[in-house]
C-alpha positions as CSV (number, residue, x, y, z in Angstrom):
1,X,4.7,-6.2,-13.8
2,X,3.6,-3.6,-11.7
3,X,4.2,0.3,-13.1
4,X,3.7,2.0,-9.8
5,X,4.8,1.4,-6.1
6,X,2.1,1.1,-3.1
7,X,0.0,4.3,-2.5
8,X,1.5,4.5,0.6
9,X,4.8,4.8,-0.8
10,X,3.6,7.8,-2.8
11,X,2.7,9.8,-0.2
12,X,5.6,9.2,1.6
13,X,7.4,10.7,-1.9
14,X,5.9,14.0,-0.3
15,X,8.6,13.6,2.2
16,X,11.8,13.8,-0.1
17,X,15.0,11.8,1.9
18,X,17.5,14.0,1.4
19,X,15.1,16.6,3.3
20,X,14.5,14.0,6.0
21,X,17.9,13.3,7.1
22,X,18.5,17.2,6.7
23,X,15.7,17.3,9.5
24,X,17.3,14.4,11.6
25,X,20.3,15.9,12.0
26,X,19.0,19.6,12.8
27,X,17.1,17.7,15.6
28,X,20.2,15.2,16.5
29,X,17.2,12.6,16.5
30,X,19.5,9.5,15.6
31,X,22.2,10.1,18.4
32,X,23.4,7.0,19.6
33,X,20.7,5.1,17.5
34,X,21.2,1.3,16.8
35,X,19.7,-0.4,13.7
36,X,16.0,1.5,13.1
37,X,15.8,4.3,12.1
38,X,14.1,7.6,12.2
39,X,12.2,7.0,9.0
40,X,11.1,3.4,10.0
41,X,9.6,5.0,13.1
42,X,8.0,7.8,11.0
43,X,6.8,5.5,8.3
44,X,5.2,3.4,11.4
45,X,3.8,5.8,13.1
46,X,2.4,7.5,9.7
47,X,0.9,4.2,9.3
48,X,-0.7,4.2,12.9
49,X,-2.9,7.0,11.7
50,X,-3.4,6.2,8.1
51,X,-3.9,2.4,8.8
52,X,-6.2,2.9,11.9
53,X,-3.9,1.0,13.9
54,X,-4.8,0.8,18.0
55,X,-1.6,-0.5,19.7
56,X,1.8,-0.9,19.0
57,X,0.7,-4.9,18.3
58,X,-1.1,-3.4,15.6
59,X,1.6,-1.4,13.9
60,X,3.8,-4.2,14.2
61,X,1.0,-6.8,12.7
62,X,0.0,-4.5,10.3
63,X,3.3,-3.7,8.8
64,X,4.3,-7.5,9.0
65,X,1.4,-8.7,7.5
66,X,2.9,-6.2,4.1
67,X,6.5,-7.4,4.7
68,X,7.0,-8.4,0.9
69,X,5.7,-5.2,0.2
70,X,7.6,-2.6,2.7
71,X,11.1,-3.1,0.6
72,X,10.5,0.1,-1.5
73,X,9.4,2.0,1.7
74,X,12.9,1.4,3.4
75,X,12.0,-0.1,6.2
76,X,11.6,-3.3,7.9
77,X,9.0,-4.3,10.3
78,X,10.8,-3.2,13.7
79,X,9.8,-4.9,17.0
80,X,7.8,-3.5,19.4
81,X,9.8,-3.0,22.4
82,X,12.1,-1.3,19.6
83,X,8.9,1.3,18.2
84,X,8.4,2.2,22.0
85,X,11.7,2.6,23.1
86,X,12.2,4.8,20.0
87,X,9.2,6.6,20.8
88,X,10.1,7.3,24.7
89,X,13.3,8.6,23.4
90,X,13.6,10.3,20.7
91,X,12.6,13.9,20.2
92,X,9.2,14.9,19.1
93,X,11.0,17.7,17.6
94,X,11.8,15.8,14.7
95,X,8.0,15.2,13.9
96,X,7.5,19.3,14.6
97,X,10.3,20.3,11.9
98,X,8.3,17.6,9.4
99,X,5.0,19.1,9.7
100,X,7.1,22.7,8.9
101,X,8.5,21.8,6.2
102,X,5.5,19.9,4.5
103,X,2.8,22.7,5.4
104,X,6.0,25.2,3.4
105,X,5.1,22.7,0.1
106,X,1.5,22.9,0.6
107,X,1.2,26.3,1.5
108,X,-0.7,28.6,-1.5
109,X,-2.9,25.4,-2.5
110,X,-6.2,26.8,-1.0
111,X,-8.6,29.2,-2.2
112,X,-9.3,32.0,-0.6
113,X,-13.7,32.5,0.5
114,X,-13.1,36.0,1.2
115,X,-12.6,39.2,-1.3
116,X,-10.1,41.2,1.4
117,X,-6.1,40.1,1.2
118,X,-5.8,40.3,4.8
119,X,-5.0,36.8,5.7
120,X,-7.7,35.1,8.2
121,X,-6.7,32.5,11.0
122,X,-8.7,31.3,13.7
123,X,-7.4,30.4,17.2
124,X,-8.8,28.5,19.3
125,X,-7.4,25.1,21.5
126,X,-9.4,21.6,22.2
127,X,-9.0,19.3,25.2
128,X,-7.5,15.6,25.1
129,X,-8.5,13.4,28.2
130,X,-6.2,11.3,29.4
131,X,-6.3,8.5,32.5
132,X,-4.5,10.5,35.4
133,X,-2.8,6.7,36.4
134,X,-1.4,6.2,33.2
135,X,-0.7,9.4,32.3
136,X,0.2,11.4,35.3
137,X,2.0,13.9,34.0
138,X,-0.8,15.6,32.0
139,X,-2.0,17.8,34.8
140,X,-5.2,18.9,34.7
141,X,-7.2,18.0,37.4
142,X,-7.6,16.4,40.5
143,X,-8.9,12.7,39.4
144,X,-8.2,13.7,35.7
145,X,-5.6,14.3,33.4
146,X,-5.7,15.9,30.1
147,X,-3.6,17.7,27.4
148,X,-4.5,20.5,25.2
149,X,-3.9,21.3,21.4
150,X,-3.8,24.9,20.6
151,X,-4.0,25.2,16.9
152,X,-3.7,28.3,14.7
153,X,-5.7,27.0,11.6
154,X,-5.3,29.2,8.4
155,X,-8.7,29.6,6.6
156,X,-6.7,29.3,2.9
157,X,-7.4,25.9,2.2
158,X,-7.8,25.5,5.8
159,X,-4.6,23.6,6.9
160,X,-2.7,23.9,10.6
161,X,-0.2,26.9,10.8
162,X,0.5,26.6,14.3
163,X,0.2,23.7,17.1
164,X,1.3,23.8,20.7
165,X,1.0,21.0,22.9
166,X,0.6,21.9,26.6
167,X,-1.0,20.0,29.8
168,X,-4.8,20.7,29.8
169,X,-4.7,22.7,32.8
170,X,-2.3,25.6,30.9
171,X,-5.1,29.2,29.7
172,X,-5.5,29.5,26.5
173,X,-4.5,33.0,27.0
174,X,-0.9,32.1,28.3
175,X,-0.4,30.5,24.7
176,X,-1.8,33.5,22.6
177,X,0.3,36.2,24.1
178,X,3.3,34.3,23.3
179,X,2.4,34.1,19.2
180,X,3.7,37.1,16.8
181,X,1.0,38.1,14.0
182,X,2.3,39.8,10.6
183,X,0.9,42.9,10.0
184,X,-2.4,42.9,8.1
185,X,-3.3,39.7,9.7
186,X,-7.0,39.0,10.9
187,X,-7.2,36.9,14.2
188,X,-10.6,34.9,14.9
189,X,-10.9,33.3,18.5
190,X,-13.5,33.2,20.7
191,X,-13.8,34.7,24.6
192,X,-11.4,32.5,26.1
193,X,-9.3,34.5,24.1
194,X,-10.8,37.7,25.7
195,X,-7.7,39.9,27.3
196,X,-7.7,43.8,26.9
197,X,-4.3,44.1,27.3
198,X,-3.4,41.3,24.2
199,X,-5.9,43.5,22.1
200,X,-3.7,46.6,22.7
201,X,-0.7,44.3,21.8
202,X,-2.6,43.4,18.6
203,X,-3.7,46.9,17.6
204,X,-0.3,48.6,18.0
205,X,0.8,45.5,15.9
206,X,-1.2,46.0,13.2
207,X,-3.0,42.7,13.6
208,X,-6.9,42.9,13.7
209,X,-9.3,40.7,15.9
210,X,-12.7,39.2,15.8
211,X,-14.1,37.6,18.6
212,X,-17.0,38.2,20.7
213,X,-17.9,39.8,23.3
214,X,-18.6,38.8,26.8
215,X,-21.8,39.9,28.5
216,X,-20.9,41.7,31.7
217,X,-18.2,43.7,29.7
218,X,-18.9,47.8,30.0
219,X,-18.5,50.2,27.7
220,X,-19.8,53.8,26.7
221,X,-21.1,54.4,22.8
222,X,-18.9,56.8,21.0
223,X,-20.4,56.7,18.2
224,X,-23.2,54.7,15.6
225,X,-22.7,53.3,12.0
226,X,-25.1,52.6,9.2
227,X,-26.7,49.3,9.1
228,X,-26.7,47.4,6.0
229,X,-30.9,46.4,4.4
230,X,-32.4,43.3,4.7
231,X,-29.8,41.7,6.9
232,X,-29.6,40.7,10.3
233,X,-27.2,43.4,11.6
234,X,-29.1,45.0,14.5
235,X,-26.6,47.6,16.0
236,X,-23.1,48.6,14.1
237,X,-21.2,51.1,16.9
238,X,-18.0,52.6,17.8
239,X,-17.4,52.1,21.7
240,X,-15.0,53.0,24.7
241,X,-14.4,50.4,27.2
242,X,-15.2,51.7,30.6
243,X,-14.2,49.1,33.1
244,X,-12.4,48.7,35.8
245,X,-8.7,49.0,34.4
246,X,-10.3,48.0,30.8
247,X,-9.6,51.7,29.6
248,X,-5.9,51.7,31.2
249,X,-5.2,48.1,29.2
250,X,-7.0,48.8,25.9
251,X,-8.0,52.9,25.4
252,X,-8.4,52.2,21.5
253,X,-11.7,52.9,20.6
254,X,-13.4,49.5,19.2
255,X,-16.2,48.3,17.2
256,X,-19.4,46.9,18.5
257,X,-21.6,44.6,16.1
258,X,-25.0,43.1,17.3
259,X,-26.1,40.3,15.0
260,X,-29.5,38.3,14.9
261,X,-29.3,34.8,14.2
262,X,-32.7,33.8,13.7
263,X,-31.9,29.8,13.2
264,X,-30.8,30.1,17.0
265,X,-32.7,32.2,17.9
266,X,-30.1,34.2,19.2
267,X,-28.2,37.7,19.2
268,X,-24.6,37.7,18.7
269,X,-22.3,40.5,19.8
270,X,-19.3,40.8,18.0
271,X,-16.0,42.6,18.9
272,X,-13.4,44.1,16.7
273,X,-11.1,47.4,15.9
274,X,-11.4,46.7,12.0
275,X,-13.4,49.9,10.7
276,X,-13.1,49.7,7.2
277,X,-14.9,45.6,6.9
278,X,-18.5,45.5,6.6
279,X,-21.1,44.6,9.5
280,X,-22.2,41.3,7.6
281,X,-18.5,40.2,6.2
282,X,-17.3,40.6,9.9
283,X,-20.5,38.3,10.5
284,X,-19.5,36.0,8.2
285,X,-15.7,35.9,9.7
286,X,-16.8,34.6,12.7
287,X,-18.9,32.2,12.0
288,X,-16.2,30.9,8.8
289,X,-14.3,30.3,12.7
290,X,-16.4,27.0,13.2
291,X,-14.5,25.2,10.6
292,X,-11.6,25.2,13.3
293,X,-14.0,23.1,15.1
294,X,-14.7,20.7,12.3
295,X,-10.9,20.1,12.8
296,X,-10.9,19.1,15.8
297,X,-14.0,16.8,14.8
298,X,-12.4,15.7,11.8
299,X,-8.9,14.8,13.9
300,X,-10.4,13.3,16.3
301,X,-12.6,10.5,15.1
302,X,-10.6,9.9,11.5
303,X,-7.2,9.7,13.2
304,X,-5.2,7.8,16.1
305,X,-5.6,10.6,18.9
306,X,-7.4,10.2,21.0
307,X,-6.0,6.5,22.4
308,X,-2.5,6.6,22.7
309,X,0.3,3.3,21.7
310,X,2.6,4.9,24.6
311,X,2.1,6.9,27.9
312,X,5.1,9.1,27.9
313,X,4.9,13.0,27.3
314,X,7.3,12.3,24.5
315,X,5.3,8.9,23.0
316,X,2.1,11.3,23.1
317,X,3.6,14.9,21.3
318,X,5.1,11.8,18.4
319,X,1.6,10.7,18.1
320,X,0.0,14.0,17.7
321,X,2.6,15.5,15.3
322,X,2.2,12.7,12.9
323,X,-1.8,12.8,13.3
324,X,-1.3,16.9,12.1
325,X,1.0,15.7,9.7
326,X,-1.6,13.2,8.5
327,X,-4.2,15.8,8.3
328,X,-2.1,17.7,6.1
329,X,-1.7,14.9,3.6
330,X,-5.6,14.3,3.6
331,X,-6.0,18.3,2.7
332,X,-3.7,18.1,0.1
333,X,-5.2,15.3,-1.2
334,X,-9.1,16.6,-1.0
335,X,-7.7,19.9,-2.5
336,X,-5.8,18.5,-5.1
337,X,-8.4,15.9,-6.7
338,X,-11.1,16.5,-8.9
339,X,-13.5,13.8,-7.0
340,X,-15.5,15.6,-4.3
341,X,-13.9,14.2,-1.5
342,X,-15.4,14.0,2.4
343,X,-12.6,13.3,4.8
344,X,-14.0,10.8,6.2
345,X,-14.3,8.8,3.2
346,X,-11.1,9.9,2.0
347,X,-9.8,8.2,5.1
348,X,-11.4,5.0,4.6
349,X,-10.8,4.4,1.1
350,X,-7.2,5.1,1.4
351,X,-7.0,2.8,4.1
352,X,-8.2,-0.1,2.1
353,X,-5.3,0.6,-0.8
354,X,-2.6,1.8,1.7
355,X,-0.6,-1.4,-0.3
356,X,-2.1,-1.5,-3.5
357,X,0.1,-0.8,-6.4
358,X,-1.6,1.9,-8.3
359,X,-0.9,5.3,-9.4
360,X,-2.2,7.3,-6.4
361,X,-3.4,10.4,-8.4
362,X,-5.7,8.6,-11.2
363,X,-7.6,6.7,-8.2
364,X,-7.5,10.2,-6.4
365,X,-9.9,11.6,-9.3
366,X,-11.4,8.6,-10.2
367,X,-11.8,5.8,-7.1
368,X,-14.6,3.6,-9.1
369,X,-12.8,3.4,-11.9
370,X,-11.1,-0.3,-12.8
371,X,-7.6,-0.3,-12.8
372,X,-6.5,-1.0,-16.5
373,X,-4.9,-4.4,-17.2
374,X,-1.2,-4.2,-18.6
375,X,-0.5,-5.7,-21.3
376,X,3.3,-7.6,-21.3
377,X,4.0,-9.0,-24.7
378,X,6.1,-12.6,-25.0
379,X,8.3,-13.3,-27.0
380,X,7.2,-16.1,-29.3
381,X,9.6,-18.5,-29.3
382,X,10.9,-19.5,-33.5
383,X,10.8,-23.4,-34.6
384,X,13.9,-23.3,-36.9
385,X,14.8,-27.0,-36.6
C-alpha cells in the first residue's frame, strides 16, 4: 500500500483547487469549454517542462504511458488536437494570474546577500528566436522572427517578480518606463536600459539605479570621494551631465565609480545617484546582476522554451508562463532542501520520479537514500475446527 501520491502530484498540491478555479473564473478561461479542463491543460503543460516533453505527441504519450497513475492528479490523458485547440484559445492570462499567486506563497523564502534593506532587482530582457514562416507574427526582423522576455528578477532568493512578453523587435526601454518601483527600491540593468529622462523618473520616485555607463556619455566633475584601501576602486566622483539635452532630462547630480577588474582585464564605469552605498558594495551590486543571466541560462536549456508544441502567439505566452512557473517550483524546491541542489540536477532527478510514489520532501533532502519498505501485517487466519 502506498502512503504517498506521485511526486508530481505533490507539487501540484502547491497549487490549492479552490484557488485555481478562483483564477479560472477571474480570467473566464473555461467559457464555452467542453469536457477538458483548465487544470488538465495546466497539469499537461506543467508536465511539458518538468517531463522534458518535445511535442504535443509527447505530452500525450507521456501522460498515457502514466494513465493508471494520473487518477489522483484529476485528469485524463486529453487528445492532441484537444491540448492545441485549448492552447490556441484559451487565455494565457490564466497561466500569468498562476505564476502571481504562487511567487505571493514563496515570496520571503530567500536570504538576503546584502546588509542594506533596500530591496535589489535586476532588469534586464533576453531574445527567443523563432522561424519567421512558422511564426510570423513575432516581428523582429526581415528573414527572422523572434520574441523577447523582459524579466524583473528579485535577488531575495532570486525568483521572477515581473515578466513581459513582447515581439523581439519591441526596446527594452519602452518596457521599463512603463514599470512603477516602491520607494527604497534598488534597480540593476545594464545600458540598454540607459535613458536620462527614466533616471529623473526614478530619482523623483525614490527608486535608486545601478547600471553602467556608456562611453561617449559627457559629463563635468563636481566633486571627488574617498577611495576605499586595497580595493579595486579607481575613481569615486560626483558628476553633472553635460550633454546635449542630458542636463534638461536628468539635472540631478550623479555618481561616477571607476572599477578595475583585473581578471578581465578591464575598467568598469559604474553609474548611480545612491550617495550613501559604498564604492565596492555598489561594485558588488552590479556584478550580483549576472545571476539574471544565469536565468536565462538556467530557463533555457533545463526547460521547454526554446522549441515550441504550438505556433500561435497565445500557444507560445501558455508555454512560457508555465516554464516561469516551473522555475519557481525548482527555486522553491533548491531553497527549501537541505541537499545542495544544482538546477540542473534537480531537473533531471525529478524527471525520473515525476510518478513515483514517494514523499517528495524526504527524497528532496535525501535523494540516495532507499525508500523504506512498509511493513502491512496479515491477519493470520485461526484453525478452530
Amino acid at each position: 500500500m502506498n502512503r504517498f501520491c506521485s511526486m508530481f502530484s505533490q507539487l501540484l498540491q502547491l497549487f490549492p483547487r479552490p484557488e485555481f478555479q478562483q483564477a479560472v473564473k477571474k480570467t473566464c478561461a473555461e467559457r464555452h469549454a467542453r469536457g477538458f479542463s483548465c487544470w488538465g491543460q495546466f497539469v499537461s503543460m506543467l508536465f511539458c517542462h518538468l517531463g522534458r516533453a518535445h511535442s504535443l505527441r509527447e505530452i500525450i504519450g507521456g501522460l498515457r504511458s502514466c494513465e493508471g497513475k494520473l487518477k489522483h492528479l484529476g485528469i485524463s490523458a486529453p487528445n492532441r488536437s484537444t491540448l492545441a485547440y485549448a492552447n490556441q484559445h484559451r487565455p494565457w492570462s490564466l497561466d500569468q494570474e498562476l505564476f502571481l499567486i504562487l511567487l505571493h506563497r514563496l515570496q520571503g523564502i530567500g536570504k538576503k546577500k546584502f546588509r542594506f534593506k533596500n530591496k535589489l532587482v535586476s532588469l534586464d530582457s533576453t531574445i527567443i528566436d523563432l522561424s519567421r514562416s512558422l511564426f510570423n507574427w513575432a516581428h523582429f526582423r526581415r528573414t527572422k522572427g523572434a520574441i523577447k522576455l523582459h524579466l524583473l528578477l528579485d535577488h531575495d532568493g532570486y525568483l521572477p517578480t515581473f515578466a513581459w512578453i513582447t515581439e523581439g523587435k519591441v526596446a527594452d526601454i519602452q518596457i521599463a518606463r512603463q514599470m512603477a518601483f516602491a520607494p527604497g527600491t534598488i534597480v540593476v540593468d545594464d545600458r540598454a536600459y540607459n535613458d536620462y529622462r527614466l533616471f529623473a523618473q526614478w530619482i523623483s520616485q525614490g527608486v535608486y539605479f545601478v547600471t553602467k555607463m556608456k562611453d561617449n556619455a559627457l559629463f563635468e566633475v563636481i566633486g571627488e570621494r574617498g577611495i576605499p584601501q586595497n580595493r579595486n576602486i579607481r575613481k569615486d566622483q560626483l558628476i553633472q551631465l553635460t550633454g546635449y539635452g542630458a542636463r534638461e532630462k536628468c539635472p540631478h547630480p550623479l555618481r561616477r565609480i571607476e572599477v578595475n577588474d583585473p581578471e578581465a582585464q578591464e575598467v568598469h564605469v559604474f553609474l548611480t545617484h545612491h550617495m550613501d552605498l559604498g564604492s565596492t558594495t555598489i561594485a558588488a551590486i552590479y556584478r550580483d546582476r549576472w545571476q539574471i543571466e544565469i536565468f536565462f541560462k538556467y530557463l533555457k536549456q533545463n526547460l521547454k522554451i526554446k522549441t515550441f508544441v504550438g505556433t500561435s502567439a497565445n500557444a507560445v505566452k501558455i508555454q512560457i508562463w508555465t516554464a516561469l512557473i516551473a522555475m519557481l517550483l525548482l527555486r522553491y524546491l533548491q531553497l527549501v532542501a537541505r541537499f545542495g541542489w544544482s538546477l540542473s540536477n534537480l531537473v533531471a532527478l525529478l524527471r525520473m520520479n515525476l510518478f513515483t510514489h514517494r514523499d517528495l520532501w524526504t527524497w528532496l533532502n535525501d535523494p540516495d537514500e532507499t525508500p523504506p519498505t512498509f511493513y502491512e501485517p496479515q491477519q493470520l487466519e485461526l484453525s478452530l475446527g
